[in-house]
C-alpha positions as CSV (number, residue, x, y, z in Angstrom):
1,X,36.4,108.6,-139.0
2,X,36.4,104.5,-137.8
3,X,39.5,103.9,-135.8
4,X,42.1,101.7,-137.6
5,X,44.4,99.5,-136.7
6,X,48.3,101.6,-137.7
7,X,49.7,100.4,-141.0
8,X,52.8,100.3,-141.9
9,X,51.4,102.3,-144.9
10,X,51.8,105.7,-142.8
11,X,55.4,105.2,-141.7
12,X,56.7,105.4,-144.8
13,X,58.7,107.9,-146.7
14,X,59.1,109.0,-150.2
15,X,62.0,106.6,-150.3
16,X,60.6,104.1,-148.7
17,X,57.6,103.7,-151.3
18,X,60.3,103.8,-154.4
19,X,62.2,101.3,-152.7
20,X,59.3,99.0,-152.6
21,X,58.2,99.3,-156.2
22,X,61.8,98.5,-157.0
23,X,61.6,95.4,-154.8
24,X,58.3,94.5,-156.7
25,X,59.9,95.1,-159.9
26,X,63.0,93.1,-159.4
27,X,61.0,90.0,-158.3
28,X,58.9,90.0,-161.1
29,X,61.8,90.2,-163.1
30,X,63.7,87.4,-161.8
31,X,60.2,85.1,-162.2
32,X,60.6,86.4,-165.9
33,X,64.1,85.4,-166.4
34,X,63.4,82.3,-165.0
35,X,60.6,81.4,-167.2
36,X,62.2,82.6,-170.8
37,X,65.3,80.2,-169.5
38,X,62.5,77.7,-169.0
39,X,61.6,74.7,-171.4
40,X,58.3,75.0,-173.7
41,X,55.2,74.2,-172.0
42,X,53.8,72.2,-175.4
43,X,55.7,69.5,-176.4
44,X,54.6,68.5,-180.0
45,X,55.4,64.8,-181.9
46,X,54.5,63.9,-185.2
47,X,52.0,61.1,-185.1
48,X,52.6,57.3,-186.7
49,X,49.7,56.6,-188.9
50,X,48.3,53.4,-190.3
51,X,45.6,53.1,-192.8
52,X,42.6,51.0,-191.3
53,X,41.3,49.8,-194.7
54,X,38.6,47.6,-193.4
55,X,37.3,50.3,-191.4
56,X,38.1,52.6,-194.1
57,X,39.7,55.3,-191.1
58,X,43.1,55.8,-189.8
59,X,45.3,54.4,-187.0
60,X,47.1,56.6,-185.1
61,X,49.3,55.6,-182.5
62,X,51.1,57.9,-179.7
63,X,54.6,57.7,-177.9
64,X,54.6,56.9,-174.5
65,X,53.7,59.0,-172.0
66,X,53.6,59.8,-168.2
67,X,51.7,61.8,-165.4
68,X,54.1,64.9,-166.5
69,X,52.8,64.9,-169.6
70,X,49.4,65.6,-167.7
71,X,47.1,65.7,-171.1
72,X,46.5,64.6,-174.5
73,X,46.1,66.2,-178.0
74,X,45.2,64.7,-181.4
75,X,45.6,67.2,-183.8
76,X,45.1,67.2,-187.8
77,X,46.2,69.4,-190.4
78,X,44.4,68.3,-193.9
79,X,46.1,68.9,-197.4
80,X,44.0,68.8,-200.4
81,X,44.5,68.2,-204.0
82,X,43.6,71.1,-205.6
83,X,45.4,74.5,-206.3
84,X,46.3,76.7,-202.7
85,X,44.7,79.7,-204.0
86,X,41.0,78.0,-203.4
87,X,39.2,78.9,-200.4
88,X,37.3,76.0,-198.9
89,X,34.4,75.8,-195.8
90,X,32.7,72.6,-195.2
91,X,31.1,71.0,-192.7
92,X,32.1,67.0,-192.4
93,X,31.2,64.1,-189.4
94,X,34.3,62.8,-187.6
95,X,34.4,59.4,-185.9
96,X,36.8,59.1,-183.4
97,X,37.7,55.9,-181.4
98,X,40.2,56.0,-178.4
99,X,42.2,52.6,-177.0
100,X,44.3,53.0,-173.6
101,X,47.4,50.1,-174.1
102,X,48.6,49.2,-170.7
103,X,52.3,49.0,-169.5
104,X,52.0,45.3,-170.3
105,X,51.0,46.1,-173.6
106,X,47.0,44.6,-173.4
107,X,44.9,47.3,-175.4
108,X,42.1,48.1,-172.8
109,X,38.4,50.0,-174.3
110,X,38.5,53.3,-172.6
111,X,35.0,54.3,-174.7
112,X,33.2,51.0,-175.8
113,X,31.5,53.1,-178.6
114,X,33.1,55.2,-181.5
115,X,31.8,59.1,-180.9
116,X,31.0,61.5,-183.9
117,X,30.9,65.1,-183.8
118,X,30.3,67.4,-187.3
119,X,33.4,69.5,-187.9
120,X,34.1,72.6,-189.8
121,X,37.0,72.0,-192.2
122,X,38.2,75.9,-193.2
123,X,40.7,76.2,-195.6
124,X,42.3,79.2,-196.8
125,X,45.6,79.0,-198.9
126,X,46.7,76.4,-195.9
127,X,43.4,74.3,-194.0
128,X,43.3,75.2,-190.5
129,X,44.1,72.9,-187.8
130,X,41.4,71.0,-186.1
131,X,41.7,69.1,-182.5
132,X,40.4,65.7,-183.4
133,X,40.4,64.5,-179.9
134,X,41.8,65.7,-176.3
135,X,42.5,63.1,-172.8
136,X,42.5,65.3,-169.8
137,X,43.7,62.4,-167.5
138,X,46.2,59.9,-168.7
139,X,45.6,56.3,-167.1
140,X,47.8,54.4,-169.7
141,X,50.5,54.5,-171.2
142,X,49.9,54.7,-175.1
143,X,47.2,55.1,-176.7
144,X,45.9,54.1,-180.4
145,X,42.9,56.6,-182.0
146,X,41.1,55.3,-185.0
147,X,39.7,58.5,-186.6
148,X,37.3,58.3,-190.0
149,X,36.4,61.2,-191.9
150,X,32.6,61.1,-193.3
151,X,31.4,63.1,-195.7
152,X,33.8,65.1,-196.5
153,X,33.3,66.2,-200.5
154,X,36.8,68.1,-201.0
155,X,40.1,65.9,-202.9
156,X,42.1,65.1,-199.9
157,X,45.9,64.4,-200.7
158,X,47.2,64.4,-197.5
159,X,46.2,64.3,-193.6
160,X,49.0,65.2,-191.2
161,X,48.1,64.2,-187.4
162,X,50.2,65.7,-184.3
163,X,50.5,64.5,-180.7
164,X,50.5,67.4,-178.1
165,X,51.4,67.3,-174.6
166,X,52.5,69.0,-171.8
167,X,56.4,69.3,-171.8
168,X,57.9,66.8,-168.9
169,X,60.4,69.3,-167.9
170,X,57.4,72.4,-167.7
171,X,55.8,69.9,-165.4
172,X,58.4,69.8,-163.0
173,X,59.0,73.3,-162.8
174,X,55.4,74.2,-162.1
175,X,55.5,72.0,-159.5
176,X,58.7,73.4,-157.8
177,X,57.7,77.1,-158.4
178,X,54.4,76.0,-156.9
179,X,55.1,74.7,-154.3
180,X,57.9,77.9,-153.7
181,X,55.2,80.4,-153.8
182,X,53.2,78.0,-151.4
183,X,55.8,78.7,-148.8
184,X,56.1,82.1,-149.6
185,X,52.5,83.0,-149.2
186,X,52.6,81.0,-145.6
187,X,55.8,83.0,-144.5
188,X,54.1,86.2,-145.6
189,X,50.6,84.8,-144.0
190,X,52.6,84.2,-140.3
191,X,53.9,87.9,-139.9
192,X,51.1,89.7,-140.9
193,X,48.2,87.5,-138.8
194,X,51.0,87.5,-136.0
195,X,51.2,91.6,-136.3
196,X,47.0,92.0,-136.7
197,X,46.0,89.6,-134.5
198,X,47.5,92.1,-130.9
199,X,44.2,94.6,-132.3
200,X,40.7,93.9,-131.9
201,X,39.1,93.1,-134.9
202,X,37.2,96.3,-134.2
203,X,39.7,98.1,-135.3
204,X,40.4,96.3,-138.4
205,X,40.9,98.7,-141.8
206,X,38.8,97.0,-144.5
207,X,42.1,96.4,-145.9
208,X,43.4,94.5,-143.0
209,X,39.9,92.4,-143.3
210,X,40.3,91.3,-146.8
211,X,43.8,90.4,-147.1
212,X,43.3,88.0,-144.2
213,X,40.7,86.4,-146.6
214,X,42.8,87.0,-150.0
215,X,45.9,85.6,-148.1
216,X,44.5,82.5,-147.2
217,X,42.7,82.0,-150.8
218,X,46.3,82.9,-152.5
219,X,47.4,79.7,-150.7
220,X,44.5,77.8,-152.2
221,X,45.9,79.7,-155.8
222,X,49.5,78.3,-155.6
223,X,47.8,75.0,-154.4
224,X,49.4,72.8,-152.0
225,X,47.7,69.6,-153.4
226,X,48.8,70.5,-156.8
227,X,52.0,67.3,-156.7
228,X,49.2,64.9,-155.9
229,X,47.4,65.3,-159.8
230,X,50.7,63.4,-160.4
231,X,50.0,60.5,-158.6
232,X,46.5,60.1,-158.5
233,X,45.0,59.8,-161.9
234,X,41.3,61.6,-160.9
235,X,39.4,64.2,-163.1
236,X,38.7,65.8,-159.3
237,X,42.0,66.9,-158.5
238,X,41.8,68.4,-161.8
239,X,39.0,70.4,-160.9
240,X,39.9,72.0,-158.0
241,X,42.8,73.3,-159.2
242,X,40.8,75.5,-161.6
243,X,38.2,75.8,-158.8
244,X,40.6,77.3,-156.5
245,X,42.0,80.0,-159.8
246,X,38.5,81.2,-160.1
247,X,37.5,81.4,-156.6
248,X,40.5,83.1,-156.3
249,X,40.6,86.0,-158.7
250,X,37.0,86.8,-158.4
251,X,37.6,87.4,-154.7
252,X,40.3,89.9,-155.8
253,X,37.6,91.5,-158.1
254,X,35.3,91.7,-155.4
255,X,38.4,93.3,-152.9
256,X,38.6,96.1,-155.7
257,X,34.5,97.0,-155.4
258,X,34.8,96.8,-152.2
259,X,37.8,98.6,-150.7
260,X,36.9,102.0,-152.9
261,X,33.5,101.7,-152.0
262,X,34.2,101.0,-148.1
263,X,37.2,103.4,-147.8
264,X,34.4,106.3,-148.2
265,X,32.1,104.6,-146.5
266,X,32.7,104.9,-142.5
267,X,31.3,102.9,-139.9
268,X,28.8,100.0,-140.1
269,X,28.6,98.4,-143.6
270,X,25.4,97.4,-144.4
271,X,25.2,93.1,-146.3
272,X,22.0,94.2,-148.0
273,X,23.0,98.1,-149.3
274,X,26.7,97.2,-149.6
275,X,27.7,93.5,-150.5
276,X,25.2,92.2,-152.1
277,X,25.6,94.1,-155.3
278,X,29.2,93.6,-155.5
279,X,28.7,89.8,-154.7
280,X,25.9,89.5,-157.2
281,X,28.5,90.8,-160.0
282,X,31.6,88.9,-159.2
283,X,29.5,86.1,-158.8
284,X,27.8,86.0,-162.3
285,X,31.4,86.1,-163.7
286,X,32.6,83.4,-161.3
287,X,29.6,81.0,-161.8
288,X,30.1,81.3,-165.5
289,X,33.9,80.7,-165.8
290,X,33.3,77.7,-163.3
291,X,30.0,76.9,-165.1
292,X,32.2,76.1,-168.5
293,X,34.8,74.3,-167.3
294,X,33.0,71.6,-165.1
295,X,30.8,71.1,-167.9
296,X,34.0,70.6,-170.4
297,X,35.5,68.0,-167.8
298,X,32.5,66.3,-167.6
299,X,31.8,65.9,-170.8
300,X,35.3,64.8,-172.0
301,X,35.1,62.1,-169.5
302,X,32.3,60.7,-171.5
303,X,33.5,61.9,-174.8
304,X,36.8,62.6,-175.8
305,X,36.3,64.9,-179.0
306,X,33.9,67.4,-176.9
307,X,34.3,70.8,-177.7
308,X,32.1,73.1,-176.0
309,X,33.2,75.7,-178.3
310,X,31.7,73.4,-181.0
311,X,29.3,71.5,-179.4
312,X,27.5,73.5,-177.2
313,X,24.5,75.2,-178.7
314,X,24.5,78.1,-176.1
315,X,28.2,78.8,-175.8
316,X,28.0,82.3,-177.6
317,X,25.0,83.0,-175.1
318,X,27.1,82.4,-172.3
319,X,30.3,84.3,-174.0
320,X,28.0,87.0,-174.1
321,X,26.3,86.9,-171.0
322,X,30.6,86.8,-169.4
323,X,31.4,89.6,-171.7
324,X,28.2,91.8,-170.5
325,X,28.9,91.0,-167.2
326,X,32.4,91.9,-167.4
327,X,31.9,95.4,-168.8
328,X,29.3,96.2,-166.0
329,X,32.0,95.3,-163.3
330,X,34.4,97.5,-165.0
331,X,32.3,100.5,-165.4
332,X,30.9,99.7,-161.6
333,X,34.9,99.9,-160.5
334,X,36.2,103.0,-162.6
335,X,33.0,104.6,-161.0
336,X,34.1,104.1,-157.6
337,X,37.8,104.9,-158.2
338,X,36.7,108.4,-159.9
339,X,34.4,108.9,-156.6
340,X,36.9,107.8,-153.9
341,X,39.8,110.2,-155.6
342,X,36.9,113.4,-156.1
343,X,36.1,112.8,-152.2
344,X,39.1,111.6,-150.7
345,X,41.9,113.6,-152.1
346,X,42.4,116.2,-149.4
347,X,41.8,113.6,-146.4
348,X,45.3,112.5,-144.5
349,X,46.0,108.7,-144.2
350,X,42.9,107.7,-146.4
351,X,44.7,110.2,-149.3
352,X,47.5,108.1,-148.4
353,X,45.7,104.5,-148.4
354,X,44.0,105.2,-151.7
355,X,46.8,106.5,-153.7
356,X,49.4,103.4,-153.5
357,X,46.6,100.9,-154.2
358,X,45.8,102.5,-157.2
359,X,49.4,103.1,-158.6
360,X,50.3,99.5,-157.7
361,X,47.0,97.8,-159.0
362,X,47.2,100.5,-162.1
363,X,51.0,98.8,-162.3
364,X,49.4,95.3,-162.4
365,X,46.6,95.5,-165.1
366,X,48.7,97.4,-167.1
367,X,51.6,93.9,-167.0
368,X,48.8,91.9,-167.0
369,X,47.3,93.1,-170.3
370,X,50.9,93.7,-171.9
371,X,51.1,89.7,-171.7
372,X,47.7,88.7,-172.9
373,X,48.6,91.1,-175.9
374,X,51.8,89.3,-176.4
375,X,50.1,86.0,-176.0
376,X,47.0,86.5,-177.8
377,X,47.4,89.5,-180.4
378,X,44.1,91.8,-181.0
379,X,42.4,88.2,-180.6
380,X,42.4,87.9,-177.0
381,X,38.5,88.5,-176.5
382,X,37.4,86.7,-179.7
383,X,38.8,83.5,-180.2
384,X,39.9,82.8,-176.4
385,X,36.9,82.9,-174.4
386,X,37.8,80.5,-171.8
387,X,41.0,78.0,-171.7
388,X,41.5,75.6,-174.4
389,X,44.6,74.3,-176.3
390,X,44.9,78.0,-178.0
391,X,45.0,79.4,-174.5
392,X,47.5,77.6,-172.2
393,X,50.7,78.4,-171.9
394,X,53.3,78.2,-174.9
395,X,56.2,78.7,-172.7
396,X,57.3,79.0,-169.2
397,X,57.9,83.2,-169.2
398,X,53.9,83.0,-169.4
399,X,53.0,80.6,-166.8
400,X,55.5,82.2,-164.1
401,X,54.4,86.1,-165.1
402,X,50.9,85.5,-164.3
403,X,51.7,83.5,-160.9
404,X,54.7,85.7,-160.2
405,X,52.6,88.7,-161.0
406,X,49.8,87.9,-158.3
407,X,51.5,86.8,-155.8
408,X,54.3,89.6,-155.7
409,X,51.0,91.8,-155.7
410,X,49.7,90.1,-152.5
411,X,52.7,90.1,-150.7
412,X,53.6,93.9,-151.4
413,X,49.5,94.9,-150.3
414,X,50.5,92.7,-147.2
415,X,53.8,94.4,-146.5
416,X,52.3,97.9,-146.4
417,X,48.7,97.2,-144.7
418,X,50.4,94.8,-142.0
419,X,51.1,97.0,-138.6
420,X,54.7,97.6,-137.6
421,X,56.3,95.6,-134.9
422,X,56.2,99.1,-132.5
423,X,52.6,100.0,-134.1
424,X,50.9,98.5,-131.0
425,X,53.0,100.3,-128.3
426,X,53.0,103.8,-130.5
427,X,48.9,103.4,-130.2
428,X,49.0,102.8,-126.7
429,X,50.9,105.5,-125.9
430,X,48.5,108.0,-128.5
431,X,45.5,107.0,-126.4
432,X,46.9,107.0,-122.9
433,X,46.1,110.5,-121.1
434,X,48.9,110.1,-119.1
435,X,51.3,110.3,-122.3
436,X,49.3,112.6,-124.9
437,X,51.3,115.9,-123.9
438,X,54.5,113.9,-124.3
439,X,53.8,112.2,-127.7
440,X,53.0,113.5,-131.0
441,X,49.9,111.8,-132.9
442,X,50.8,109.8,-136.5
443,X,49.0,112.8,-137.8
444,X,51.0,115.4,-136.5
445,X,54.1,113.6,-136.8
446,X,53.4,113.1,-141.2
447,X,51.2,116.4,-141.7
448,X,52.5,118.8,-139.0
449,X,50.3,120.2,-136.4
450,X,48.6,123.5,-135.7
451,X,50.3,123.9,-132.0
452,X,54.2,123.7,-133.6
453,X,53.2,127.4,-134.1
454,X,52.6,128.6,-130.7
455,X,55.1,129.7,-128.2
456,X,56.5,127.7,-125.5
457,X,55.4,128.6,-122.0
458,X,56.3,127.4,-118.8
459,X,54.5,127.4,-115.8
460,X,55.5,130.0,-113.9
461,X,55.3,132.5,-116.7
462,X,51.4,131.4,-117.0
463,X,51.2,131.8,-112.9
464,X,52.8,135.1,-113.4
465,X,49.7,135.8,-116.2
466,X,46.8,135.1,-114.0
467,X,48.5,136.8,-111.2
468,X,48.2,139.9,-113.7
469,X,45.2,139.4,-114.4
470,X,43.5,139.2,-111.0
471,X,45.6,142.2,-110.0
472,X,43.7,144.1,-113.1
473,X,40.4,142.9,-111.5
């Protein structure tokens, strides 16, 4: 077996490991609590319309808004004049005009050309809502939409429009739990590299290897730039944010593949034989998530009423391609797990190793898909492909489980693979000669050893043996 640098991991009693589930538990908790306290993430206003008649469309104006209100919705809910019972599904053109009005009240052109985009009008009983237009960056400080409806042959009585932004009050509590776990991950970061950094890389776990990448990325996650969207108005800041989320879990994908794969596989790991599968499948998933949302940004820069859901010809070629992709990784990963527990069960320490990271990772999907079940129903893989209005968060018990979640996750792995503060002197003295008849290994110390059996004997009573023995001769 490799060497390895000690982990706290094998120190560790029954009670010990109970007491840091509990721990996790009660942290996640109190991010829970927090967040059901919280304010609503989506704050919703009903719109003031005017009828344009020369243009034949309608005016909609917005209240004022702020950086906290971060982005933009223009929703419409049509009523029309016929009996409820009628099922309706039409396709109509919608012409959509946005106007930015300054703080000095001078209407500024933010699109010099009015943009028009087919829509599906679905009515059942009650029509379904439909986003007429979405402003991922706000540079004003109210804005004016005209919005025309073009062929649409169905009696209309009735169109209700609603404004939808982020809540203010969510706003500043993302930033301050943000910027919390920012300085959580760096005090959990110091420690552990502080601990690690007295062994050679050499002797590095491949545990100890990836959570001084995953550590580092978790800081990226939580986003120490995050405050700055607020002050700078740029479509860029924007962007890394989600760059940073994908980059992020996908290289906590890739530390599942490769820690059951590598914790059976001792000594040298080969790039070609060993990553490059694993890195070829994460990175399919990572390249399409990312993929989809630069190409929404960009596009709503240029067009406000872009949907790629709608718009883009190849979208369920892509959802499928994600979805494929997805179920490869997850039978790639459940095939590893059932190989690492079939080989590994009767070994001491990597017995050890492999048991609590799949308890607490088993403890983590199973939270994880409890809230996509409360937040999504039996739709969660149909209608929410990738994030849209229908997929942020509706209140701040959401937002804070999923951050929460992680990052209580990180910080527990980092806690049980980081070395204790005597780890360093306790190996020095295993592999010193001088001190190996004085000193118990970890091994014998957790396992028992095969000498605790055999009889003390002093010297003199083995002098007194070979004497016999010679005597005999």
């Amino acid at each position: 077996m490799e060497p390895l640098a000690p982990m706290r991991l094998y120190t560790l009693s029954k009670r010990h490991f109970v007491l840091v589930f509990v721990v996790f538990f009660v942290c996640f908790g109190l991010t829970v609590f927090v967040g059901i306290k919280g304010p609503k993430v989506i704050q919703t206003s009903e719109a003031y319309v005017s009828l344009n008649n020369s243009k034949q469309a309608f005016e909609v104006h917005s209240n004022p808004v702020s950086a906290y209100n971060q982005q933009l919705w223009l929703t419409c809910v049509v009523e029309l004049n016929q009996s409820r019972e009628t099922s309706v599904q039409t396709n109509f053109s919608m012409t959509v005009k946005v106007d930015g009005v300054a703080e000095d009240g001078t209407t500024k052109f933010i699109h010099n050309k009015a943009h028009n985009r087919t829509r599906t009008l679905t009515c059942t009983g009650k029509c379904a809502e439909t986003i007429v237009a979405h402003l991922g960056y706000l540079n004003y400080t109210k804005y004016t939409v005209i919005v025309g409806f073009e062929h649409l042959k169905v009696p209309i009585k009735k169109v209700n429009f609603t404004w939808k932004t982020f809540n203010p009050a969510f706003s500043r509590l993302e930033i301050w739990f943000r910027f919390v776990f920012v300085v959580l991950t760096f005090i959990v970061i110091c420690p552990f590299v502080h601990f690690l950094r007295k062994f050679s890389m050499r002797d590095w776990g491949i545990e100890h290897k990836w959570m001084s990448i995953l550590l580092p990325l978790l800081l990226l996650y939580n986003n120490p730039i995050f405050p700055l969207s607020f002050l700078v108005n740029s479509w860029v800041l924007g962007t890394l944010d989600d760059l940073f989320q994908a980059v992020f879990l996908c290289a906590l994908l890739l530390f599942w593949l490769c820690v059951y794969h590598g914790i059976r596989v001792q000594g040298e790991r080969k790039c070609l034989t060993f990553y490059l599968p694993k890195f070829f499948i994460v990175g399919l998933l990572w390249l399409a998530s990312v993929t989809l949302g630069i190409w929404q940004t960009v596009n709503e820069l240029h067009d406000p009423i872009y949907q790629y859901r709608v718009d883009t010809g190849n979208f369920q070629g892509m959802k499928v391609f994600f979805e494929v992709v997805a179920a490869v990784y997850v039978l790639y990963l459940f095939f590893l797990i059932v190989r690492a527990c079939s080989e590994l069960r009767h070994m001491p320490y990597v017995d050890l190793r492999l048991k609590f990271l799949t308890a607490l990772t088993f403890v983590v999907l199973v939270i994880s898909i409890v809230i996509l079940y409360l937040r999504f129903g039996a739709q969660a893989l149909q209608d929410n492909f990738v994030a849209e209005l229908s997929t942020h968060y509706q209140n701040s018990a959401e937002f804070l489980s999923f951050y929460g979640l992680l990052n209580f996750y990180l910080y527990t792995l980092a806690f049980v693979y980081s070395p204790s503060k005597t780890a360093l002197y306790e190996s020095q003295l295993k592999d010193n000669p001088a001190f190996s008849m004085l000193n118990d290994s970890d091994d014998d110390v957790i396992y028992g050893s095969d000498y605790e059996e055999m009889p003390l004997q002093n010297g003199q009573a083995l002098r007194a043996q070979c004497e016999e023995g010679s005597d005999s001769d």
